[in-house]
ZADO-1210 file (C-alpha; in nm, 4 decimals, padded with zeros to 6 digits):
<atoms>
<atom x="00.0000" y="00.0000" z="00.0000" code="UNK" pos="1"/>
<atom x="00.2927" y="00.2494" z="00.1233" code="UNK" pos="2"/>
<atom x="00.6208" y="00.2984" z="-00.0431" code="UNK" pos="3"/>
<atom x="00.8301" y="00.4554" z="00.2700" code="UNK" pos="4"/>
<atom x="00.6956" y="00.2769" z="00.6153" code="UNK" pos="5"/>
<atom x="00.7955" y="00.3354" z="00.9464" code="UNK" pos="6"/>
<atom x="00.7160" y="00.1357" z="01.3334" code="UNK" pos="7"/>
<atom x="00.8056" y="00.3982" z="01.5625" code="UNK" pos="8"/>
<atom x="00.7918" y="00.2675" z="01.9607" code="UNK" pos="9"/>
<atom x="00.7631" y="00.5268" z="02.2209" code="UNK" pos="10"/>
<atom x="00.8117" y="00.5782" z="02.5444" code="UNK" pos="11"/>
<atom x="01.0128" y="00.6085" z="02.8509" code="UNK" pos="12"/>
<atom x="01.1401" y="00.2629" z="02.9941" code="UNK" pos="13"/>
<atom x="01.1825" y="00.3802" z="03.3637" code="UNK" pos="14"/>
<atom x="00.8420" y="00.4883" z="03.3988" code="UNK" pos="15"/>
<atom x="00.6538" y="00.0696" z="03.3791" code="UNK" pos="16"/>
<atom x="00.3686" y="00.1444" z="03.1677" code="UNK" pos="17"/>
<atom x="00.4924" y="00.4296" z="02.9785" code="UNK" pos="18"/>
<atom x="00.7699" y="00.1564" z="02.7973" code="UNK" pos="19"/>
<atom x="00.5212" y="00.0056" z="02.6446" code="UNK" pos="20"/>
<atom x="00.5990" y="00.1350" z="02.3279" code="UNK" pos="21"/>
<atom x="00.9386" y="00.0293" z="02.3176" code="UNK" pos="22"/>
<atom x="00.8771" y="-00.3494" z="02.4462" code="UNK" pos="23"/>
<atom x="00.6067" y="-00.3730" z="02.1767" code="UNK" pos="24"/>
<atom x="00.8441" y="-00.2869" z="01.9042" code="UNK" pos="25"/>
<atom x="01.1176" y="-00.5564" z="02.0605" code="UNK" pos="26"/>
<atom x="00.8137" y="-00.7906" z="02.0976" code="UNK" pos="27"/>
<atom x="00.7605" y="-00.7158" z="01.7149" code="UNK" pos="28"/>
<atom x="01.0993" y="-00.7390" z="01.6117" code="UNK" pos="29"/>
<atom x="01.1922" y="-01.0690" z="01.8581" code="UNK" pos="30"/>
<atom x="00.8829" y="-01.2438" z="01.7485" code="UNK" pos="31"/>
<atom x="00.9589" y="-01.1911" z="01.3678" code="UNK" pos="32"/>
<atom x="01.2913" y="-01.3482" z="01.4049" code="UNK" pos="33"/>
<atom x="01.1183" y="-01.6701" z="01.5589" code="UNK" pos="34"/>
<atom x="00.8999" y="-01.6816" z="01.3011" code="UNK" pos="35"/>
<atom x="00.5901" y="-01.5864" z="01.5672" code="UNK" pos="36"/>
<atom x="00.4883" y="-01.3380" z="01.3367" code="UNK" pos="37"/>
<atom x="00.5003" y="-01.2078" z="00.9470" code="UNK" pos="38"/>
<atom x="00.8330" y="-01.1482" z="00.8652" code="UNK" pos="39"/>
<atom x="00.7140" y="-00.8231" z="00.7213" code="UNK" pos="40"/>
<atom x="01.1056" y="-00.6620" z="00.8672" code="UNK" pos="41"/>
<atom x="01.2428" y="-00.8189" z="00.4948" code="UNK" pos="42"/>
<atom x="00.9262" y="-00.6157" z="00.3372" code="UNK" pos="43"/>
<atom x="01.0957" y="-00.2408" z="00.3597" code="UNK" pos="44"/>
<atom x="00.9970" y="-00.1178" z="00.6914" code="UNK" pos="45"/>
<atom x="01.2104" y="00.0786" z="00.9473" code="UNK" pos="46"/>
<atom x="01.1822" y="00.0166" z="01.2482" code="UNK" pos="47"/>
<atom x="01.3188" y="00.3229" z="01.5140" code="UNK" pos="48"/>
<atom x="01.2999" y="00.3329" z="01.9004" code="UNK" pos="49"/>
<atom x="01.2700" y="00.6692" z="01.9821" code="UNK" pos="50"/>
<atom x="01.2132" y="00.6386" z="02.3520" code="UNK" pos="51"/>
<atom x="01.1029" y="01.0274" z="02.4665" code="UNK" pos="52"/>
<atom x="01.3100" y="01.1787" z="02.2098" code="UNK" pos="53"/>
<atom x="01.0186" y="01.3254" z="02.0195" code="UNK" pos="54"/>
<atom x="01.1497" y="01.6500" z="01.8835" code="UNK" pos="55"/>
<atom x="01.4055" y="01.4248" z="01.6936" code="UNK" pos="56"/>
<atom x="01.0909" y="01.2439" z="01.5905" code="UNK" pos="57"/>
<atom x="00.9492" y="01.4958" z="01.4231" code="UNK" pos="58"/>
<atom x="01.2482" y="01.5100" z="01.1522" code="UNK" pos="59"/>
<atom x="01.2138" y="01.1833" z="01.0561" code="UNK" pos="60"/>
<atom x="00.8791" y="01.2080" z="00.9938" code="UNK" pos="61"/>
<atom x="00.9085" y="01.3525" z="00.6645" code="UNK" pos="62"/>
<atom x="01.1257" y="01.0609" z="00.5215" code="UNK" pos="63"/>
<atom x="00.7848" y="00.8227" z="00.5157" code="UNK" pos="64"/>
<atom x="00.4451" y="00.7902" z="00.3651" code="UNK" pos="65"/>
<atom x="00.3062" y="00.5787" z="00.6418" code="UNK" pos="66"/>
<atom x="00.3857" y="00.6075" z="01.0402" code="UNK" pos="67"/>
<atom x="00.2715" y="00.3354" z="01.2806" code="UNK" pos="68"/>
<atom x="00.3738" y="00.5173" z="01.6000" code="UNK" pos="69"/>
<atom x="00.3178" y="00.2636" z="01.9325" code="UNK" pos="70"/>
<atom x="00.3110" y="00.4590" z="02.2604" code="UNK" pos="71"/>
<atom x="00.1003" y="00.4154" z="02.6475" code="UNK" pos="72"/>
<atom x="-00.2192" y="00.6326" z="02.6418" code="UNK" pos="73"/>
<atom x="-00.4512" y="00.7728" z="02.8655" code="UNK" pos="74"/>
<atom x="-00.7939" y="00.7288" z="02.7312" code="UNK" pos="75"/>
<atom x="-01.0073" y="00.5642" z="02.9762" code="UNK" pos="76"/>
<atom x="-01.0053" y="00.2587" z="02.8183" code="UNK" pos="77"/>
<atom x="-00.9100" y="-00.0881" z="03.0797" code="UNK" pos="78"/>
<atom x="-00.5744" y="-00.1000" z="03.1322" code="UNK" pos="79"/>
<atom x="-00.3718" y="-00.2845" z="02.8787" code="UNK" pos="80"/>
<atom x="-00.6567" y="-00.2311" z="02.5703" code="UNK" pos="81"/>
<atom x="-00.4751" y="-00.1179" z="02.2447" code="UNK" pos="82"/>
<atom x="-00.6555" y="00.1619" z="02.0517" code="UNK" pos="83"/>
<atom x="-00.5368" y="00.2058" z="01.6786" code="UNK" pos="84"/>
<atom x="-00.6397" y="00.5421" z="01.5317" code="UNK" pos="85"/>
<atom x="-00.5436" y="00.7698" z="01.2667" code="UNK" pos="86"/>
<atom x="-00.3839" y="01.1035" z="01.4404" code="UNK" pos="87"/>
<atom x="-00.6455" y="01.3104" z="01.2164" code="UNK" pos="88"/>
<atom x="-00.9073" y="01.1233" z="01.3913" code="UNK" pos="89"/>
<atom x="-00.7529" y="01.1846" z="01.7537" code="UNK" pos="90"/>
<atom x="-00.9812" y="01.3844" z="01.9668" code="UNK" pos="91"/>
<atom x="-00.7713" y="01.6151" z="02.2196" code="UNK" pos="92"/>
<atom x="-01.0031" y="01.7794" z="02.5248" code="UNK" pos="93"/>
<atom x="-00.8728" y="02.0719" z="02.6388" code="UNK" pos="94"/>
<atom x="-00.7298" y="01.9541" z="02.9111" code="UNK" pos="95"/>
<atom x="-00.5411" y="01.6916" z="02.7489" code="UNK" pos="96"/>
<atom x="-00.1796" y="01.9097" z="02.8188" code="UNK" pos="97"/>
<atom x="-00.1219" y="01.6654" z="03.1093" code="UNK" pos="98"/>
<atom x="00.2384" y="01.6318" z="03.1966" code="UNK" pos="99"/>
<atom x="00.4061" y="01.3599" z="02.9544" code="UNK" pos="100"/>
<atom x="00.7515" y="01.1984" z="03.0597" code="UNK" pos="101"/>
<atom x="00.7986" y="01.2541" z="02.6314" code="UNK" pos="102"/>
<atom x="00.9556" y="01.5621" z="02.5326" code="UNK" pos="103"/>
<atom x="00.6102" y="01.6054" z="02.2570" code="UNK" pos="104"/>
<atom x="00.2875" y="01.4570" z="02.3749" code="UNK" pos="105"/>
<atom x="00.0590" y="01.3218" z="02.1017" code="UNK" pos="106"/>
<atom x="-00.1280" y="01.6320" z="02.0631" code="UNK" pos="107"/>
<atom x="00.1814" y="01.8445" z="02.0335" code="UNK" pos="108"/>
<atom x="00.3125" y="01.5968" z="01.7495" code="UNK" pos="109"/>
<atom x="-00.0389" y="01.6428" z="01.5703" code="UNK" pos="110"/>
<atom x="00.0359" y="02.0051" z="01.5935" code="UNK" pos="111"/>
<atom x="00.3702" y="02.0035" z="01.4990" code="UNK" pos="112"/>
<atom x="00.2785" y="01.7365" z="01.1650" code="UNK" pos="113"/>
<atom x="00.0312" y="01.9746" z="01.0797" code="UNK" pos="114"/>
<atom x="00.2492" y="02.3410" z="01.0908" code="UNK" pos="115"/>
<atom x="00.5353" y="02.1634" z="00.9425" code="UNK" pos="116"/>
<atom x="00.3166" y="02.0395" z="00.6531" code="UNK" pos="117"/>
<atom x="00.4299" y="01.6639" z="00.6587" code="UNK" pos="118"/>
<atom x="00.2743" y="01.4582" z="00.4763" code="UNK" pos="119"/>
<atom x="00.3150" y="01.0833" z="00.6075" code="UNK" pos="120"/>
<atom x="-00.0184" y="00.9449" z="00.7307" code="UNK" pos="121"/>
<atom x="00.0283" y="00.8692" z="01.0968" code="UNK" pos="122"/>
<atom x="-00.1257" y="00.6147" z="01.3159" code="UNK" pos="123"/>
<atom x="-00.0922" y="00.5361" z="01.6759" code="UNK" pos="124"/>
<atom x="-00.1259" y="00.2400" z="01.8485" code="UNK" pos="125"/>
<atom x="-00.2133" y="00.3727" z="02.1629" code="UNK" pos="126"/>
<atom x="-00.2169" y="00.1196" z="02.4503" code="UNK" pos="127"/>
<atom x="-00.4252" y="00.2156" z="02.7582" code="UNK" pos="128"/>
<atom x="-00.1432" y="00.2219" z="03.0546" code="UNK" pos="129"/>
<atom x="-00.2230" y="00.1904" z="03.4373" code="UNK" pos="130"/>
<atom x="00.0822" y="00.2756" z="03.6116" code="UNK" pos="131"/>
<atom x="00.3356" y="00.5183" z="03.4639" code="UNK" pos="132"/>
<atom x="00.5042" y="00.5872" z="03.8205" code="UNK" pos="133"/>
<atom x="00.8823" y="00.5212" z="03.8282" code="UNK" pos="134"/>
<atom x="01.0075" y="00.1210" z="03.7924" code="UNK" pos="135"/>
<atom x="01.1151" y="-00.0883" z="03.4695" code="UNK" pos="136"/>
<atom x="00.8175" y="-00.3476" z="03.5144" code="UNK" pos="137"/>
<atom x="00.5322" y="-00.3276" z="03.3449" code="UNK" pos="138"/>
<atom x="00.1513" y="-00.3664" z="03.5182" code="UNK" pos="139"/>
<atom x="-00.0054" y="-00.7201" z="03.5539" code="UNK" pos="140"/>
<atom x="-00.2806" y="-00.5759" z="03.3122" code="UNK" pos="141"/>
<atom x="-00.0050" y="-00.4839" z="03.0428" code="UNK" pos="142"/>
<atom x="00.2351" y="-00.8161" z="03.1107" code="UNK" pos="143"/>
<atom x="-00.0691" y="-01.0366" z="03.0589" code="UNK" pos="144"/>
<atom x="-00.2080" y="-00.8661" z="02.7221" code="UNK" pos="145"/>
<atom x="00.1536" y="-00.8128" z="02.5651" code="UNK" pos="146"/>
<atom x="00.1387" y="-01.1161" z="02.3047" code="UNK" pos="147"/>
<atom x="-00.2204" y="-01.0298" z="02.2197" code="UNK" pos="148"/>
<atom x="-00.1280" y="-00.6465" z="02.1413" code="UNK" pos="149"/>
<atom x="00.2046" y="-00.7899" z="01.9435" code="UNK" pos="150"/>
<atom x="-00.0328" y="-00.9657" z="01.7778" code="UNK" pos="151"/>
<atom x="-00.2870" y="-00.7413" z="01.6952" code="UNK" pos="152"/>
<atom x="-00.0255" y="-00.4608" z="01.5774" code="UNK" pos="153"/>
<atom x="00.1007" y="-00.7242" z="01.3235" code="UNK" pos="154"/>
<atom x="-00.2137" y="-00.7750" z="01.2227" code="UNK" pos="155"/>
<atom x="-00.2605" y="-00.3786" z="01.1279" code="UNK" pos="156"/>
<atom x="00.0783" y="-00.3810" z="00.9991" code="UNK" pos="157"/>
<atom x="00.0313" y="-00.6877" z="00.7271" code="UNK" pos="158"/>
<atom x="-00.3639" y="-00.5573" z="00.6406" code="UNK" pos="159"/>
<atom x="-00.3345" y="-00.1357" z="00.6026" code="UNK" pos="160"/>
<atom x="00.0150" y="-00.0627" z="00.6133" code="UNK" pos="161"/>
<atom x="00.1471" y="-00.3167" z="00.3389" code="UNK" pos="162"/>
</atoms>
């Protein structure tokens, strides 16, 4: 479907649930090379950990058609549901400027695509997070769903991105 396609993982690693991002793209990228999962790496995607470095984020942006960008959200959903959504279709209430441990929260990358004028269709793969306070582990809620949200993001990857 895309030419240029990128799996972006998010997040900050010390903060449990807020790594989520990043062990989803290992989980990805480990289960591929097991042959768990489409071996869609061989297929032209990049894959980048950006942990909380968003402003560098926004700079590689630009270089694809098609962003899958995995990060912990805050939607009300039960913990450890994964939401995938366009980020034209994101909804941002006012007082969604909570304090992010990223350097750009979700609505400040929408922003930023937008004034910029890059192009790449973005989606998130937001998964709803319990526990963001300081640790390395994730939440019982997030441990237990892991291989079903690997699963699932493969899934999206293999039927809209490819």
């Amino acid at each position: 479907m895309f030419k240029k396609i990128a799996v972006i993982g998010l997040g900050n690693s010390l903060r449990r649930d807020d790594g989520i991002g990043i062990i989803i793209l290992e989980s990805l990228l480990n289960n591929c090379k097991e042959g768990l999962l489409s071996n869609y790496k061989l297929q032209g995607i990049d894959y980048l950990n950006f942990g909380i470095a968003s402003f560098d984020l926004m700079h590689r942006l630009q270089d694809y058609e098609a962003v899958l960008l995995i990060d912990g959200i805050r939607a009300g959903l039960p913990a450890g549901e994964l939401k995938i959504f366009d980020l034209e279709q994101a909804i941002f209430p006012e007082e969604a400027n909570a304090v992010s441990s990223h350097e750009l929260n979700l609505k400040d990358i929408f922003k930023l695509t937008r004034n910029l004028g890059i192009k790449a269709r973005i989606y998130i793969a937001g998964i709803q997070v319990q526990d963001t306070g300081f640790g390395e582990s994730l939440s019982q809620p997030l441990k237990e769903n892991l291989g079903q949200i690997t699963k699932q993001i493969d899934n999206f990857i293999q039927e809209r991105l490819l």
